[in-house]
N, C-alpha and C positions, 0 to 999 in steps of 0.2 A: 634654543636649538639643541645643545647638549641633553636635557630635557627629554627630549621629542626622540633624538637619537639614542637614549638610555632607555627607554620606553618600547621602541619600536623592536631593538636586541631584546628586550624581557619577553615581549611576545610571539617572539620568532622564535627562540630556545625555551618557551613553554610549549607553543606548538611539536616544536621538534620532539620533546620529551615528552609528550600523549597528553597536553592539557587541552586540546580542544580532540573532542573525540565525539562520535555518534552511535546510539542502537539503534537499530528498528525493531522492531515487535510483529511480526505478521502472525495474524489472521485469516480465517478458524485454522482449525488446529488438520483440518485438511489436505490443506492446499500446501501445511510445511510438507506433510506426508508425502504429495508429491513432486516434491521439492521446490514448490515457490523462493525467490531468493532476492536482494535487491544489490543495489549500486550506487553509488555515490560520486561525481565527476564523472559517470561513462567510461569506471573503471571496471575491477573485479567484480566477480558476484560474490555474493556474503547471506549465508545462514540467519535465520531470525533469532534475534538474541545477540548475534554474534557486534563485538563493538568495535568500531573502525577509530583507531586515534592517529594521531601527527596530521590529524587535517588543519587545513589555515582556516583563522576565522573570518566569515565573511558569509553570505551567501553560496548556497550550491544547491544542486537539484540531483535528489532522489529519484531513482527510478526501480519499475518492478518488472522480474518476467515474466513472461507468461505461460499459463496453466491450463489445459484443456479444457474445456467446459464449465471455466470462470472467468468473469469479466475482471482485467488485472486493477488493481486502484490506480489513479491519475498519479502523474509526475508531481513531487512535491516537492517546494519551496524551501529550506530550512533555513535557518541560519545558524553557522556554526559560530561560539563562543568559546572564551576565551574564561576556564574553570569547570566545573562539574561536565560529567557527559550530557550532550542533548540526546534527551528520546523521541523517537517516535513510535503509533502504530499503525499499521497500513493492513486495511481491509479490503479482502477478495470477494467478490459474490458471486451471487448464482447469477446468470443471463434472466430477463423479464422475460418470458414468455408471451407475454401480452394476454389480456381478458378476452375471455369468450361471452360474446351476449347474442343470447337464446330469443327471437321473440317470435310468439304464435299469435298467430291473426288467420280469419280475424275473430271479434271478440266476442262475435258471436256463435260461434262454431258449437255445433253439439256437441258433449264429450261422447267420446268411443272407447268403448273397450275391448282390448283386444285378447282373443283368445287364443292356446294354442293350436296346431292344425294335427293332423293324422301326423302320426310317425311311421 
């Protein structure tokens, strides 16, 4: 039990003193431009690069803002540890636009050519 209890202080005043700590990295270099940012617990917002320490270790979820005319990356998963910083990077993208498909029928059609008219 002493053990257990001398163990659990170690990693509570490592926590305290920045040993579990996070970056995130965003992507492209766009979206920092207009100011994509993220969040860690559903707290502050925080600069890409920028590193969040005195977290407890354990599980927590990352989250992103959003950006006009990019689809923001999904809520991520981390798990904070207990030594080195955890990274991450979290990618922004453009919206799918979705394809366009052309078809002429039918397949027998004469071709035409078209000319221009008077001006």
């Amino acid at each position: 039990m002493r053990r257990f209890a001398l163990s659990l202080i170690l990693i509570v005043l490592y926590a305290v003193l920045g040993g579990c700590s996070l970056t995130v990295n965003i992507e492209p270099a766009a979206v920092r431009a207009f100011g994509a940012q993220w969040r860690v617990y559903g707290g502050g917002w925080h600069e890409s690069g920028e590193t969040v320490r005195c977290l407890w270790p354990g599980p927590c979820t990352v989250s992103f803002s959003d950006i006009a005319g990019w689809v923001k990356p999904p809520d991520e998963q981390v798990t904070i540890s207990v030594g080195p910083p955890v990274s991450i990077v979290a990618v922004y993208t453009l919206p799918d636009k979705g394809a366009s498909t052309v078809t002429m029928a039918p397949a027998e059609a004469e071709e035409v050519t078209a000319t221009p008219g008077p001006r």
